[in-house]
C-alpha positions in Angstrom: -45.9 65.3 67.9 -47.8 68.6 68.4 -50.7 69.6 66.7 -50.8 73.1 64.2 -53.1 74.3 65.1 -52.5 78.4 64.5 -51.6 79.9 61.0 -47.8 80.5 62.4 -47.2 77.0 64.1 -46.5 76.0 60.4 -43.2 78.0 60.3 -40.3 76.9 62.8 -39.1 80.1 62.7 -42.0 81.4 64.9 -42.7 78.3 66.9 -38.8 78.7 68.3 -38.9 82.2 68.3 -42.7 82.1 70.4 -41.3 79.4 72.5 -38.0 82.1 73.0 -40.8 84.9 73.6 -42.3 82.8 76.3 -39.5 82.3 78.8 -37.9 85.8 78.7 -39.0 87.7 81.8 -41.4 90.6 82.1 -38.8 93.9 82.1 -37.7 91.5 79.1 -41.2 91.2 77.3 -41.9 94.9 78.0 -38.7 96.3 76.2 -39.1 93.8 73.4 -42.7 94.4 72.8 -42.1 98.4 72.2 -39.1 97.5 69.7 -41.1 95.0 67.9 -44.0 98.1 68.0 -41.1 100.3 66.6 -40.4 97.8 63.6 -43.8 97.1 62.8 -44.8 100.2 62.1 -41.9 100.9 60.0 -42.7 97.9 57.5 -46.1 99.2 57.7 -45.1 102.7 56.6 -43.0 101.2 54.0 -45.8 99.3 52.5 -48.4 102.3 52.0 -45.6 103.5 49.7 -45.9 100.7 47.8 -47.9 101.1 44.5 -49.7 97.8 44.9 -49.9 97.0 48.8 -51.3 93.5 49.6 -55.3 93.7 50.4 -55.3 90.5 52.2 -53.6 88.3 54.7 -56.0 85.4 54.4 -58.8 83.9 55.9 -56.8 81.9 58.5 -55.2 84.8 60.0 -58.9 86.5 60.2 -60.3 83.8 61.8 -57.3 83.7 64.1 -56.9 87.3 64.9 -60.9 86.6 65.9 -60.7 84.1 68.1 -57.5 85.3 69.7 -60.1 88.7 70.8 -62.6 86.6 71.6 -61.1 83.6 73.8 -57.8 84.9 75.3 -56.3 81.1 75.0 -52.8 82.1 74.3 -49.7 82.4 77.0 -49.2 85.8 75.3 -53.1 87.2 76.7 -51.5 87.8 79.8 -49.1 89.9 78.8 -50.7 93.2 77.4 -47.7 94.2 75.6 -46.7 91.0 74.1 -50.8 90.5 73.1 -50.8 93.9 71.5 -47.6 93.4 69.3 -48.2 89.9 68.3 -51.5 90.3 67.5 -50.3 93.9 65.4 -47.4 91.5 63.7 -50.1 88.8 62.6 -51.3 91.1 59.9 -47.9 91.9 58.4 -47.1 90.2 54.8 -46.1 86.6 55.7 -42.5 87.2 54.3 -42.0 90.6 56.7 -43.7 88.8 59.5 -41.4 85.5 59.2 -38.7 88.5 58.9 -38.9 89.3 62.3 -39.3 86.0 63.6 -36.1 85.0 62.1 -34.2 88.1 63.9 -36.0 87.2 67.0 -34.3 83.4 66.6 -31.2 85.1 65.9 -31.1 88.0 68.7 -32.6 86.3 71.4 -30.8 83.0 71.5 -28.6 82.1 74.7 
């Protein structure tokens, strides 16, 4: 039984799609990392459109986004790319960010 210990560990879609993440190699993680760039700043630009954007997205993923720049814990840390883009991702909406977790899942599968 593994502990939760990250805002995201709650949602299966990202534990499978970090644990996919993980084992690709590094020409791989590169690629991937500037496409997830590409996507995430689309749904950003979509949301400054918005009338009502969301102002938050929570204390959790403050207090993880701060540890994560202050310890350097995570498998990701050594990747610059992959650090970069997860780290952009974690302050998407929860909705858009499970989004692209789910098409990770889906894409990346053998």
């Amino acid at each position: 039984m593994s502990l939760k210990r990250r805002w995201y560990d709650s949602y299966d879609e990202a534990t499978n799609a970090f644990e996919i993440l993980k084992n690709l190699d590094k020409d791989s993680k590169k690629r991937l990392s500037a496409d997830l760039t590409e996507i995430i700043r689309q749904i950003k630009d979509f949301h400054k459109e918005e009338e009502e954007p969301e102002l938050s997205i929570g204390i959790k993923r403050v207090i993880g986004l701060y540890h994560q720049t202050v310890n350097n814990r995570r498998w990701y840390d050594t990747n610059s790319d992959l650090k970069y883009v997860l780290k952009t991702m974690s302050t998407l909406p929860t909705e858009d960010f499970l989004n692209i977790m789910e098409g990770l899942n889906i894409s990346l599968k053998d």
